[in-house]
C-alpha positions in Angstrom: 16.3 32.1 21.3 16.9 29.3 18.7 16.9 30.3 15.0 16.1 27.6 12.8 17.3 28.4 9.2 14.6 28.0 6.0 17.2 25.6 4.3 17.7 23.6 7.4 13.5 22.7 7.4 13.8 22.3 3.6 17.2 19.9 3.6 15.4 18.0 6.6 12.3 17.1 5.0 13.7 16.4 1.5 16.2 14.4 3.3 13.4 12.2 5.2 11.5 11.2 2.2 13.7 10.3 0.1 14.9 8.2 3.6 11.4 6.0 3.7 11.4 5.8 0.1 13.9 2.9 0.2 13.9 2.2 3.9 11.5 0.3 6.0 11.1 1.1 9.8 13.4 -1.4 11.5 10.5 -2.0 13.8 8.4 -3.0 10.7 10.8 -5.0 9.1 11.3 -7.2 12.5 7.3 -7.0 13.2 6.8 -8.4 9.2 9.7 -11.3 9.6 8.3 -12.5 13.2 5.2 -13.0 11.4 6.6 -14.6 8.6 8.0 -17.3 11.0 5.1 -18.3 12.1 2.8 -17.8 9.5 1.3 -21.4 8.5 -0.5 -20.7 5.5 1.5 -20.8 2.8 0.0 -17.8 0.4 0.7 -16.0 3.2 4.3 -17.0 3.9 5.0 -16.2 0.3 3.5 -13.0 0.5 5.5 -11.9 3.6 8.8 -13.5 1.9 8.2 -11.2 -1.1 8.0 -8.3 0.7 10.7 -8.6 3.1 13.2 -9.6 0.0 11.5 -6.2 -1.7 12.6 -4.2 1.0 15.7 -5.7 1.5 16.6 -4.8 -2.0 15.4 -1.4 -1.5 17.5 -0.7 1.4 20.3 -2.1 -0.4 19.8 -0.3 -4.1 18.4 2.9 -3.1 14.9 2.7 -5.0 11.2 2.7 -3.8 9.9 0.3 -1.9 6.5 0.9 -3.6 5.6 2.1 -7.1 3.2 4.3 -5.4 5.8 6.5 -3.7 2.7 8.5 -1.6 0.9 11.3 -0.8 2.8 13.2 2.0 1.5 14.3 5.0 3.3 16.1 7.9 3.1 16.7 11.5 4.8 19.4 12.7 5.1 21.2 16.4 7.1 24.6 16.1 8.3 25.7 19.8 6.8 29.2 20.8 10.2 30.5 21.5 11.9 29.7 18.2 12.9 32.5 15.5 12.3 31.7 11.8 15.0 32.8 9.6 13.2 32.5 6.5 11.7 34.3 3.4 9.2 31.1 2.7 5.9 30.4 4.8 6.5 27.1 6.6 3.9 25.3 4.0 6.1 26.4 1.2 9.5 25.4 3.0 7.9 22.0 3.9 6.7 21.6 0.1 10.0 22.9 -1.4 11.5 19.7 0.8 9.0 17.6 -0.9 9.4 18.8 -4.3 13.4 18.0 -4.0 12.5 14.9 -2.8 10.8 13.9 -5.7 12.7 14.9 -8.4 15.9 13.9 -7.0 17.8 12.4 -9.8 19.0 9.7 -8.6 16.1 8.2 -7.0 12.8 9.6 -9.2 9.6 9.1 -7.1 6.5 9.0 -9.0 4.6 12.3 -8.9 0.5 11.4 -8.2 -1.1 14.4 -6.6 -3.8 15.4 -9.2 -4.9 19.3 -8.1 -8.6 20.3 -9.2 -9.6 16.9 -7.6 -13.4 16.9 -8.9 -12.4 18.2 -12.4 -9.2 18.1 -14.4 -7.6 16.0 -12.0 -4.2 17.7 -13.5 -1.1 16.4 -12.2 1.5 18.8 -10.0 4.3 17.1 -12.0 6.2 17.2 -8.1 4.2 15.6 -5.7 3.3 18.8 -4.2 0.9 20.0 -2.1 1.9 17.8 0.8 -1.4 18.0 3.5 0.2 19.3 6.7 -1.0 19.8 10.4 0.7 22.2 12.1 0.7 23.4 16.0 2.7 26.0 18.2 3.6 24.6 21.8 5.6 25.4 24.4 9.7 24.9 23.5 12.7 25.9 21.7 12.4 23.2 19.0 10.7 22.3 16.0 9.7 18.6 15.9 8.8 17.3 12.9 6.8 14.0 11.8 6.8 12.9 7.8 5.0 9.9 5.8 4.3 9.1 3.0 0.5 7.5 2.2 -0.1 5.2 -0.6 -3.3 5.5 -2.2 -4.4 1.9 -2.2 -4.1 2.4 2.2 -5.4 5.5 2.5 -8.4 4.9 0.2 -9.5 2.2 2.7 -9.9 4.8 5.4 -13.6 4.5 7.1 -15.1 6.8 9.6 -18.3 6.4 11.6 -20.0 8.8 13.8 -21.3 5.8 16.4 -23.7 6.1 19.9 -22.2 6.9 22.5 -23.7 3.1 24.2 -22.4 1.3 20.5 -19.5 -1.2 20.7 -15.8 0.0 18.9 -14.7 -3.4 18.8 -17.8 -4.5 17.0 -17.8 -1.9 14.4 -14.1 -2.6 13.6 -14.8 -6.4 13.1 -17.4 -5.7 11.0 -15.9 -2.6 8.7 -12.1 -4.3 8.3 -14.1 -7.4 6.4 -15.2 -4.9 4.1 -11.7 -3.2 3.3 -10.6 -6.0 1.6 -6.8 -6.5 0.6 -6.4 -3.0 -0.9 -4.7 -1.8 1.8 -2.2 -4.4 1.3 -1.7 -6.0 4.9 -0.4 -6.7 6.9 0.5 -3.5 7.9 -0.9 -1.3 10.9 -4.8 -0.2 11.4 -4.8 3.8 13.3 -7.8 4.4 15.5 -8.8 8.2 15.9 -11.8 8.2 18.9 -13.6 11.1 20.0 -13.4 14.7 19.3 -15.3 15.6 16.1 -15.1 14.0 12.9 -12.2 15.8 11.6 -10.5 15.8 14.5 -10.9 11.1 14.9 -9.7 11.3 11.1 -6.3 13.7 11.9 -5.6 11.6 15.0 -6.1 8.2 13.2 -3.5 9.1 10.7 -1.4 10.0 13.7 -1.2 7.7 15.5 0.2 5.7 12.5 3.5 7.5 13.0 4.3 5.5 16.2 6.8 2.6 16.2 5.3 -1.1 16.4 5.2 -2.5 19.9 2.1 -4.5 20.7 4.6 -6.9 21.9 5.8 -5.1 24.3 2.3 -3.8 25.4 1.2 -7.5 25.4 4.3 -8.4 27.8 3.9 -5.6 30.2 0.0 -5.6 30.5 -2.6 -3.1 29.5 -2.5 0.0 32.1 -5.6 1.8 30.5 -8.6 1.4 28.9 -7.0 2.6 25.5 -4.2 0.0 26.0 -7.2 -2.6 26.6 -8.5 -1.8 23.8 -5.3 -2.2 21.3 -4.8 -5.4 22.9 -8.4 -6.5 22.0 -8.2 -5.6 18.5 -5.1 -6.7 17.9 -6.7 -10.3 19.0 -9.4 -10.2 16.7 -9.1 -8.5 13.7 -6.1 -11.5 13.4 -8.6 -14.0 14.9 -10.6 -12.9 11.2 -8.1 -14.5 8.6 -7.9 -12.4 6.5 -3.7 -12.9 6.5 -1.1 -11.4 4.7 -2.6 -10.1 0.8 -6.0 -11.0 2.1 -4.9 -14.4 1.1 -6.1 -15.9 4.7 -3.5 -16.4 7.2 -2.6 -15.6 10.8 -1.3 -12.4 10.9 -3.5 -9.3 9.5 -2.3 -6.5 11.7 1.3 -6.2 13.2 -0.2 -3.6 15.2 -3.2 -1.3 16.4 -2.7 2.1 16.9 -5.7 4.5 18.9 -5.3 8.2 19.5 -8.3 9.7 21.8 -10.1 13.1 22.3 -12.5 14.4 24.8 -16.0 14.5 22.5 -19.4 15.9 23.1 -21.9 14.1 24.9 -24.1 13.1 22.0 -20.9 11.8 20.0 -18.9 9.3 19.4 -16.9 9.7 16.1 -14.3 7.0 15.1 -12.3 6.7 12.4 -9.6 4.2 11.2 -7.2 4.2 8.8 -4.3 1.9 7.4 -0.9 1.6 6.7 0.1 -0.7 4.3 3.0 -2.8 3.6 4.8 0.3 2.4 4.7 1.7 5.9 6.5 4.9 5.3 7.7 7.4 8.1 10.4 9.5 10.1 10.8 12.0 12.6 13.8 15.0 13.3 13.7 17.8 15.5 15.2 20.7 14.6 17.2 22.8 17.5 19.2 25.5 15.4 22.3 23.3 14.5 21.5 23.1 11.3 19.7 20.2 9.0 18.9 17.1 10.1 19.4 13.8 7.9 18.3 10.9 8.6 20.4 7.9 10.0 20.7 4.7 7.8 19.9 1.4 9.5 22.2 -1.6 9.6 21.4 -4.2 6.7 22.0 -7.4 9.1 18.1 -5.8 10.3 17.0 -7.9 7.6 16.7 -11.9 7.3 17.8 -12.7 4.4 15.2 -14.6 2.5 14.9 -16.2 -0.8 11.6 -16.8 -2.5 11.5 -20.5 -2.9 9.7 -21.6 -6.1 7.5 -25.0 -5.5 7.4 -28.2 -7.5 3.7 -27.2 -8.2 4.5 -23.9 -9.6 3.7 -23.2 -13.0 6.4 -21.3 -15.5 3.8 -20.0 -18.4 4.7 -17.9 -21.4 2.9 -15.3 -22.3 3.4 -15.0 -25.9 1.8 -18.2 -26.5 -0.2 -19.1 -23.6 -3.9 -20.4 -24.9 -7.5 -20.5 -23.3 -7.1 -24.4 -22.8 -3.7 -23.2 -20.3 -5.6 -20.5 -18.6 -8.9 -23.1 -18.1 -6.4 -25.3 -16.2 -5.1 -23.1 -13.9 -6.7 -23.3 -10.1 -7.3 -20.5 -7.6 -4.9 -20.4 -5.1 -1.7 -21.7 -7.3 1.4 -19.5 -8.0 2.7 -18.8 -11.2 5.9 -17.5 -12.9 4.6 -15.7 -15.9 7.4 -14.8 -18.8 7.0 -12.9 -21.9 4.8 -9.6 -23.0 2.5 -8.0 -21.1 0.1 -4.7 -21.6 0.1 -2.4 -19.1 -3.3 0.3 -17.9 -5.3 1.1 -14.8 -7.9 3.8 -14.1 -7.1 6.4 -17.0 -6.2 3.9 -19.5 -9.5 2.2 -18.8 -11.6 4.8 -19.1 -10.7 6.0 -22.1 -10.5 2.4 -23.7 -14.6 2.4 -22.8 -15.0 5.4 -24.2 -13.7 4.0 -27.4 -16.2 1.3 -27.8 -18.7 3.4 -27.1 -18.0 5.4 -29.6 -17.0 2.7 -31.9 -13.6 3.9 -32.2 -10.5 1.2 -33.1 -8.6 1.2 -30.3 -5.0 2.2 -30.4 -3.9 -1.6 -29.3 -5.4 -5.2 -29.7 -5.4 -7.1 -26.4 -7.1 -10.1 -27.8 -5.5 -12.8 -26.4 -3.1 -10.5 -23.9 -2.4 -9.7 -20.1 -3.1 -6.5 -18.7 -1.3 -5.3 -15.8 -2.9 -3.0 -13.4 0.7 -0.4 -12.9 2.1 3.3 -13.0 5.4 2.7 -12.7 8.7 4.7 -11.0 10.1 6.3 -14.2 13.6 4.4 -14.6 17.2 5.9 -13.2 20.3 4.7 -14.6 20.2 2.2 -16.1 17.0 1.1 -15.5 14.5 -0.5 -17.8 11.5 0.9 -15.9 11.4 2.0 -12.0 9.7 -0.1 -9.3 6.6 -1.2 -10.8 3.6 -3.2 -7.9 0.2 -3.5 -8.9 -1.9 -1.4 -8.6 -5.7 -1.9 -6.9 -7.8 -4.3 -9.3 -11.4 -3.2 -8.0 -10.9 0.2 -9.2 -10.5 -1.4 -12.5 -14.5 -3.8 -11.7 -16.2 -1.3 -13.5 -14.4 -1.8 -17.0 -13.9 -5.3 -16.6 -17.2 -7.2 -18.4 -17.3 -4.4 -21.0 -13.3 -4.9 -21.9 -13.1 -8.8 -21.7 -16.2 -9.0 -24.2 -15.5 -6.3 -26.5 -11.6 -7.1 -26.9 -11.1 -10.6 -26.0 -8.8 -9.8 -23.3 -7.5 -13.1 -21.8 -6.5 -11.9 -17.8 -5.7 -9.0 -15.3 -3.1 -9.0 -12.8 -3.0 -6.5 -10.1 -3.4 -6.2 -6.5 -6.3 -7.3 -4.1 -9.6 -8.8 -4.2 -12.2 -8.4 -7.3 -15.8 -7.4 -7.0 -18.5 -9.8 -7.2 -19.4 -7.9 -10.8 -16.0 -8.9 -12.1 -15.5 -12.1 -11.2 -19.2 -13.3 -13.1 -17.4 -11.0 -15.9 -14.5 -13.0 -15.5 -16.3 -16.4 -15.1 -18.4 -15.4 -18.1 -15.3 -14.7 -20.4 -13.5 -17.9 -19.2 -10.9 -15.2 -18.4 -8.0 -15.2 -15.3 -7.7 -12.4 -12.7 -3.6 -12.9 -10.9 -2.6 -11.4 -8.3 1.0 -9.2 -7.8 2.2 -8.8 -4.0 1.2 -5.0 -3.2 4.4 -4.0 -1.1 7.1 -5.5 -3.8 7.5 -3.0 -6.5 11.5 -3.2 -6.4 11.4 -7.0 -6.3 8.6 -7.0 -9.6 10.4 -4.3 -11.4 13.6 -7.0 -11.4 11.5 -8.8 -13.9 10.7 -6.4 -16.1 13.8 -7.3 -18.8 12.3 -4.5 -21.4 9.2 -1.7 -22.1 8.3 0.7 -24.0 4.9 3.2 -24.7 3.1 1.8 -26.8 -0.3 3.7 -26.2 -1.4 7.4 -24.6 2.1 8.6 -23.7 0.1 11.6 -22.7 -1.2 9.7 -19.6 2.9 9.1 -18.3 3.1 6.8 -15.8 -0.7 5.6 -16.6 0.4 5.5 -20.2 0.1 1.7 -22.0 3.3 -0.3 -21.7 4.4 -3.6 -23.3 6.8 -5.3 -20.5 8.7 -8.1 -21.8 9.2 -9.7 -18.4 11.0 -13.1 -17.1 9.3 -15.2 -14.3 7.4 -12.6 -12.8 5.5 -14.2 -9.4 2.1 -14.3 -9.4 -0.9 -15.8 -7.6 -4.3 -17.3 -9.4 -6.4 -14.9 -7.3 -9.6 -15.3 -9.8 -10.1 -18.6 -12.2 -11.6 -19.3 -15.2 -14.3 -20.7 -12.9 -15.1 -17.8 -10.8 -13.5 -19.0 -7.6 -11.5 -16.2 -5.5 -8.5 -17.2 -3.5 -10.1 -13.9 -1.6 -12.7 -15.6 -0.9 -11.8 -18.9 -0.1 -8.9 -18.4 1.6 -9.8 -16.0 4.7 -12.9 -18.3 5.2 -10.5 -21.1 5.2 -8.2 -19.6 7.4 -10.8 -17.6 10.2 -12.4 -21.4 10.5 -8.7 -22.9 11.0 -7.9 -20.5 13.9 -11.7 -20.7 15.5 -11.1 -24.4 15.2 -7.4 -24.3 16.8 -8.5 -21.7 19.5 -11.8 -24.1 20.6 -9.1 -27.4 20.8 -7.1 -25.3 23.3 -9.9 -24.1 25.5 -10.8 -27.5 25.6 -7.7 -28.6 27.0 
């Protein structure tokens, strides 16, 4: 009988994540730079570029790939004829792996599980409790399946109980519009079909633990209907546009992943889910020979990239940057923004609001200033701050008009798309929404030449911050105007592809 040893589970799994912290799945990082070569739009391209040199410079210093270092889920199939020797339940082994992870000194991952969800919303200082599924099957073994799930991804998760006679295909053109670029592709969409609700949800997230190979699928043929059907999606969900950032472009999805389930005859539950840029996973099995750690991949897995800066590119200081500047700049156009910068997102902006209700002063005056949407990595080393992406603008729409009027807030820069609400806020206030790559926290965070609190230290990592930062990339997602590269650009892009696609049935 194989005894598997509570430290040997708990070295494995804090070994693991802090693993996909810094690494990318080699088949990722290939799947992203394929892409990348024959992306054509160039928003795109330089999306992909920044992301690939991001995780490049992960692998290489050790340090998350995303500032939003992930909720952790776990798959794990303990084998009927093992022996446990072990005072812990396996829940509190697995979370004693994750709570070592996370407070590894030399690699700090930022704690964001919140327990009492619907109240408090207190954080578990360790990014504890991870959600795990466990079964007992036949074996000797325990095989074991970690990731680590950014909120921006997992927030665009969408589930659907369908008729049994309605089309999959159909409902997943329509809903992945509606995701926008939160989920930061491109990155991998997980199909759960059939069983009951919870069950479609537990094998979407799943199946988003297999390696990419849709090539290799599209090479050998489809062989069932499920393969058929990862094949079609594939097709058009990238025949949409959307491209890499939601910036239009040709690739959307590097892959489609679909778990099925037998399901009642009344049903037809589906639910998908994404993984992001950040794709973060690994798997070890456990046989009784003690702990198993993780492997490190070769660095000539990379390309090695440089992010070209373009003639047209705009260096603009943000210590004197005025309204005429921000009026001239276009949707669309990259700039390299230097100087200081606020920091805030959701808890920041909520209490800001509740300020001006109240008719409070608030704590700083952002007339005239940049906000960017971040929770930061807490620094190592030494660091100035810790990987630091953007966070998801829309969660932010809801502030927006009552901040840019009542503070004379110039722009935003975060992540993704903005509500139709906050871009006539934005168009109103002649202010500028930019956008930050989702996916290239380590690469931003190299900016960041100095910060400090300057405002609710209370909040930590959703604390106010003053970066003084040196040509930090950014795109014009939202102008003064109210046009959206969001917008725009997919349009642009699903017409360029419908157009290409009609030349070459033609020929």
């Amino acid at each position: 009988m194989t005894v598997i040893h509570q430290d040997d589970l708990i070295d494995s799994v804090a070994d693991a994540l802090q693993f996909i912290s810094y690494y990318h799945p080699a088949d990722f990082v290939k799947a992203v730079n394929e892409a990348y070569e024959k992306e054509q739009s160039q928003a795109a391209k330089d999306a992909m570029a920044q992301i690939l040199i991001n995780s490049r410079m992960s692998a290489e210093g050790h340090r998350p790939l995303c500032q939003d270092t992930g909720i952790v889920t776990v798959f794990i199939r303990i084998g009927m004829d093992i022996q446990w020797d072990a005072e812990m339940s396996v829940e509190d082994m697995i979370n004693e792996g994750v709570r070592r992870a996370y407070n590894h000194p030399d690699n700090l991952l930022r704690a964001s599980i919140l327990a009492d969800p619907a109240g408090k919303r207190i954080n578990t200082k360790d990014n504890t409790p991870a959600v795990i599924h466990m079964t007992v099957v036949p074996g000797d073994e325990v095989d074991v399946r970690v990731a680590a799930k950014g909120g921006g991804s997992e927030n665009k998760s969408k589930m659907v109980m369908l008729n049994p006679s309605d089309s999959i295909v159909d409902w997943v053109l329509k809903t992945v519009p509606t995701m926008g670029a939160g989920w930061c592709p491109p990155g991998m969409l997980g199909l759960g079909i059939g069983g009951t609700a919870e069950k479609a949800a537990v094998m979407a997230k799943e199946s988003l633990m297999d390696p990419i190979d849709i090539h290799q699928l599209k090479a050998r043929g489809a062989k069932t209907r499920i393969e058929e059907l990862r094949l079609e999606l594939y097709k058009k969900v990238n025949d949409l546009g959307i491209g890499a950032q939601g910036l239009g472009g040709l690739t959307t999805v590097l892959d489609i992943k679909i778990l099925d389930y037998p399901t009642h005859a009344a049903s037809l539950p589906v639910c998908m889910i994404p993984n992001c840029a950040a794709t973060r996973h690994a798997h070890f099995t456990l046989t009784g020979n003690g702990p198993v750690l993780q492997t490190p991949p070769s660095l000539d897995d990379w390309p090695k990239l440089t992010f070209e800066v373009g003639p047209t590119t705009r260096r603009v200081n943000l210590d004197t940057v005025t309204q005429q500047d921000v009026e001239s700049w276009n949707s669309g156009e990259t700039i390299l923004l230097s100087g200081k910068m606020l920091t805030g997102r959701d808890a920041v902006h909520k209490k800001l609001c509740a300020m001006l209700d109240a008719g409070e002063p608030l704590p700083v005056d952002l007339k005239g200033r940049f906000i960017y949407y971040v929770g930061p990595v807490d620094p190592v080393r030494d660091e100035v701050v810790g990987p630091a992406g953007p966070t998801t603008a829309t969660r932010m729409d809801k502030f927006t008009r009552q901040v840019l009027e009542s503070t004379g807030l110039m722009g935003m820069i975060g992540k993704a798309e903005r509500g139709p609400a906050a871009i006539e806020a934005i168009k109103d206030n002649k202010s500028v929404y930019l956008m930050a790559v989702g996916g290239a926290a380590y690469l931003v965070s190299k900016a960041i030449k100095s910060s400090r609190t300057v405002a609710f230290p209370e909040l930590g990592m959703e604390a106010i911050y003053e970066f003084d930062v040196q040509d930090m990339p950014v795109t014009v997602a939202v102008d003064s105007r109210g046009e959206s590269a969001h917008i725009t650009g997919p349009a642009e892009w699903k017409k360029r592809i419908a157009s290409s696609k009609e030349v070459t049935f033609k020929k």
